[in-house]
C-alpha positions in Angstrom: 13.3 4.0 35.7 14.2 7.7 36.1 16.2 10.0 38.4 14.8 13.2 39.5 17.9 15.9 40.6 18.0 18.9 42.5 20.3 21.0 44.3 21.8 18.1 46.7 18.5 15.8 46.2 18.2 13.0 43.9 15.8 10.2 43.9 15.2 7.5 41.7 11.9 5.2 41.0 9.3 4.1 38.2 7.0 6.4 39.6 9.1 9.5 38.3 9.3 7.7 35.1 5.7 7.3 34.8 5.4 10.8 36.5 7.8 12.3 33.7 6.5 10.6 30.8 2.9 12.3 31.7 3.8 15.5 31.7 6.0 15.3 28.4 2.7 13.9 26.9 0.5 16.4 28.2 3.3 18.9 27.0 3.1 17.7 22.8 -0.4 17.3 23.0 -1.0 20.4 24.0 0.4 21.7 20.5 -2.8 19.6 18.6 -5.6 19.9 21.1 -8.3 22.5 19.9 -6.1 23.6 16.9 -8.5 24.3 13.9 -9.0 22.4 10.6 -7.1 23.6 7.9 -7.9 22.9 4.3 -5.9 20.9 2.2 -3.7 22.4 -0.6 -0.8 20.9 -2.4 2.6 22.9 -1.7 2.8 23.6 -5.6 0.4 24.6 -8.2 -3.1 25.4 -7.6 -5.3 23.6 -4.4 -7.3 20.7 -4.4 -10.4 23.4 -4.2 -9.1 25.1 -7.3 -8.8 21.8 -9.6 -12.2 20.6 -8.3 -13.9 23.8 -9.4 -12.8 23.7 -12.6 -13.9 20.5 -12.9 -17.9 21.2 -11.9 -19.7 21.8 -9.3 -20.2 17.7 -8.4 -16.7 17.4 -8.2 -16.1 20.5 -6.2 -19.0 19.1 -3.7 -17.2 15.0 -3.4 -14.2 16.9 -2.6 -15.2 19.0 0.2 -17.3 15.9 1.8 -13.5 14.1 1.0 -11.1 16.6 1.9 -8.4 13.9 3.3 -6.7 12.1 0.5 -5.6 8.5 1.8 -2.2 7.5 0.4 -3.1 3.4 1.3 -6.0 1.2 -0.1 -8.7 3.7 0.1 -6.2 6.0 -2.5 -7.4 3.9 -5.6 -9.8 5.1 -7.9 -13.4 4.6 -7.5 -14.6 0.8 -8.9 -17.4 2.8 -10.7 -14.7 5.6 -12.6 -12.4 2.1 -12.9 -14.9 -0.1 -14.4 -16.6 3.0 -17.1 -13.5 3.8 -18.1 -12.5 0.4 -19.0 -15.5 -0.5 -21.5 -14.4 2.5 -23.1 -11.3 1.4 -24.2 -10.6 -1.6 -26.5 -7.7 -4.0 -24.4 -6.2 -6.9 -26.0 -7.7 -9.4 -23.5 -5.7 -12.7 -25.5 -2.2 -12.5 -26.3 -1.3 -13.7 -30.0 -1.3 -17.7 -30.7 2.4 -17.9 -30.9 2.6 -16.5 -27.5 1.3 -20.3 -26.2 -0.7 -18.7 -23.4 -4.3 -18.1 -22.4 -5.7 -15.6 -20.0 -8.1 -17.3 -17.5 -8.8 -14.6 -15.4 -8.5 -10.9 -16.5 -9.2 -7.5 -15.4 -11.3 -7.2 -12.4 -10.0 -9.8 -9.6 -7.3 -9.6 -7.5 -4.6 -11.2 -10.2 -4.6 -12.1 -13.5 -4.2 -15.9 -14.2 -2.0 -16.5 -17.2 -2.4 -20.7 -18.7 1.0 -21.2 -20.1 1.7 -23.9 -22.7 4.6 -26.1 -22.4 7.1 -26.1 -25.0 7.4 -29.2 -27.1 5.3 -32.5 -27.9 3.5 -32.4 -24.2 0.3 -31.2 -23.2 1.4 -29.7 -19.7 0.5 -26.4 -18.5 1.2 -24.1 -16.0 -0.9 -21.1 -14.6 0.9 -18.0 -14.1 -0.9 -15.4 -11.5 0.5 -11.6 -11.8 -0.5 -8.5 -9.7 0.9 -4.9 -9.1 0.1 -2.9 -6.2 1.4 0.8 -5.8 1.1 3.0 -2.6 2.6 6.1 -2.2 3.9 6.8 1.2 1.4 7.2 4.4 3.9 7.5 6.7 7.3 8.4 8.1 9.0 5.3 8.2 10.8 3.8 4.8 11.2 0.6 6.7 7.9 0.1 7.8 6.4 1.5 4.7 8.3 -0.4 2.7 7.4 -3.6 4.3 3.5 -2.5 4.3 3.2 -1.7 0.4 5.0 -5.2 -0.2 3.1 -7.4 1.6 -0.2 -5.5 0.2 1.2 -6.6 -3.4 2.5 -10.1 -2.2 -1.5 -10.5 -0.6 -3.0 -10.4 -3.8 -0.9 -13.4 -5.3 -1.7 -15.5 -2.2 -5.0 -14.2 -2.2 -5.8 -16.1 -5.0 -4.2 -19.1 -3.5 -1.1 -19.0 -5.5 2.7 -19.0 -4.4 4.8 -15.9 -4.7 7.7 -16.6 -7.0 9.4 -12.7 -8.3 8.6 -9.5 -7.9 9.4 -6.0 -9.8 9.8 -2.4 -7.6 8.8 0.4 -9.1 10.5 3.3 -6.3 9.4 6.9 -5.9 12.2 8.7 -4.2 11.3 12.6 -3.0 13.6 15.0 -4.2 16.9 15.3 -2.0 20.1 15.3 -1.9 22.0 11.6 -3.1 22.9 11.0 0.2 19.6 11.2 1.9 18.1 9.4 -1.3 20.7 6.8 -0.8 19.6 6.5 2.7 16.0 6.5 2.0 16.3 3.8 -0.3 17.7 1.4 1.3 15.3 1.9 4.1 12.9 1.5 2.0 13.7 -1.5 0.1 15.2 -3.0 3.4 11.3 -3.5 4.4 10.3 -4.6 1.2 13.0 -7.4 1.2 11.6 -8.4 4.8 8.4 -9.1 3.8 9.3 -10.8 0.2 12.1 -13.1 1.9 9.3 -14.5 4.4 7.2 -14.9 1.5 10.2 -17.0 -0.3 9.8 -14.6 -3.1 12.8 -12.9 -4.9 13.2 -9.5 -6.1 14.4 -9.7 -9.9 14.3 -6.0 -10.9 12.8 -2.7 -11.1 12.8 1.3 -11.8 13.2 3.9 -9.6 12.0 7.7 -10.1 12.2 10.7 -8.1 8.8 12.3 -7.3 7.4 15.4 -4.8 6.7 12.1 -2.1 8.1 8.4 -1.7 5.6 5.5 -3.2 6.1 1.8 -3.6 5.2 -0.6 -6.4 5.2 -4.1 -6.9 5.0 -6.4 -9.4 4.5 -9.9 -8.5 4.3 -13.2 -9.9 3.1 -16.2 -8.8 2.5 -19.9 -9.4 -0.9 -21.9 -9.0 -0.2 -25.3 -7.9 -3.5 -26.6 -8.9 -3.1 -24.9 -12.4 -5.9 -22.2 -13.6 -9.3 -24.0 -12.3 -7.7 -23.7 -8.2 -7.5 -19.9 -8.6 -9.5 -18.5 -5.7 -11.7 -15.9 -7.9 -14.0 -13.0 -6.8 -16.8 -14.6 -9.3 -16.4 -18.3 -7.0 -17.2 -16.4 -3.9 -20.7 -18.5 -2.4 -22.7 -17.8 0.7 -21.9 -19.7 3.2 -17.5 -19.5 2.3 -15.1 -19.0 5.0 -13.3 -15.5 5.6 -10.2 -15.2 6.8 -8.7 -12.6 8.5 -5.2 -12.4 8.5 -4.7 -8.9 10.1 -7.1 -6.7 11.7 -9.5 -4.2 9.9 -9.6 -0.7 10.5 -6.3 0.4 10.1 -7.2 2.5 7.2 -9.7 4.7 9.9 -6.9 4.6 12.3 -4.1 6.4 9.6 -6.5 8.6 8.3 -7.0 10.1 11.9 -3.4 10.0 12.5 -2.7 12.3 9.6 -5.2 14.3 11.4 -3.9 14.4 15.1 -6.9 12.7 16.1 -5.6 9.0 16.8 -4.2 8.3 20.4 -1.0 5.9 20.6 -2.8 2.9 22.6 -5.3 2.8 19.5 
């Protein structure tokens, strides 16, 4: 409700409410309606144009048909530049034979699936699944972002059908003073423990850095209960499987525009 005053006249109702909340929106809209593009450039060293053109023309041309930069999923390099890059360089794809383990599933799925080998006379194993997901910050909440980059990393361990056991944070703090960093921090990882306590998943360690803008990593591990052959892998995927959908799509679209005034609050 709301009270309107003047002189010797009050009144009080919803409407006013409604009536007051209107024009206020009207008011800060009125500060993004019709204002005109402006190109993006990063607040030191040369613009995003600048690198680009030294680069060649092609990258020059994917950057003005890309001018907005998402900080979420879509911030990942390109599978093509990922995968090129990759064959060029020589991994270690099996750890050494003392190391009593055996990489199942490698580069290219959602996790890695690790087959370790018990200790001793027995012939039990257990499959390890490990993931990292980084994000750096898309919006202007620690909390929220902090609970947002966490479950993204806790998704691909369950997306694989394994059970989150630990996790690792890599933090990016921006450049403040300690008691705003302080603050910012424990925003931050305030979210992330949300999400990794309904997970059941424990945070065992991590690093923290400071940076020009606040990210979130995670590193996390997971257990397969039906050892290595139950991992749910990209290369299993048949016609005919079930998709589920445990969130809606489109957010992605709907922060892009936000970074752009373009998104209304009821979308």
């Amino acid at each position: 409700s709301c009270i309107a005053s003047g002189g010797t006249l009050a009144i009080e109702g919803r409407w006013i409410w409604d009536l007051k909340d209107w024009i206020d929106k009207r008011w800060m809209w009125s500060y993004f309606e019709g204002l005109p593009e402006m190109p993006e450039a990063t607040p030191q060293g040369p613009s995003s144009l600048a690198v680009a053109a030294a680069a060649g023309e092609g990258a020059l041309a994917l950057l003005q048909h890309s001018m907005m930069r998402c900080g979420g999923c879509g911030a990942k390099v390109g599978a093509t530049t990922l995968s090129q890059a990759m064959a060029r360089v020589d991994v270690p794809k099996q750890p050494a034979a003392e190391a009593r383990a055996q990489v199942k599933v490698g580069v290219g799925d959602d996790a890695a699936v690790v087959e370790l080998q018990s200790e001793g006379s027995g012939d039990g194993k257990v499959a390890s699944v490990q993931t990292i997901d980084f994000f750096r910050s898309f919006i202007d909440d620690p909390y929220l972002f902090g609970r947002i980059a966490t479950i993204h990393a806790l998704s691909d361990c369950e997306a694989m059908g394994a059970v989150p056991q630990t996790a690792l944070a890599l933090v990016q703090l921006p450049y403040a003073m300690e008691e705003k960093q302080e603050e910012d921090l424990v925003q931050l990882m305030s979210g992330a423990a949300s999400a990794l306590r309904e997970s059941g998943c424990a945070l065992v360690g991590g690093h923290t850095c400071e940076a020009r803008e606040m990210g979130l990593g995670m590193s996390v591990n997971g257990r397969l209960p039906g050892g290595a052959a139950s991992a749910l892998t990209k290369a299993d995927l048949r016609v005919g499987d079930a998709l589920v959908l445990t969130k809606p799509i489109g957010t992605g679209a709907l922060f892009a525009a936000d970074m752009r005034a373009k998104a209304r609050g009821p979308w």
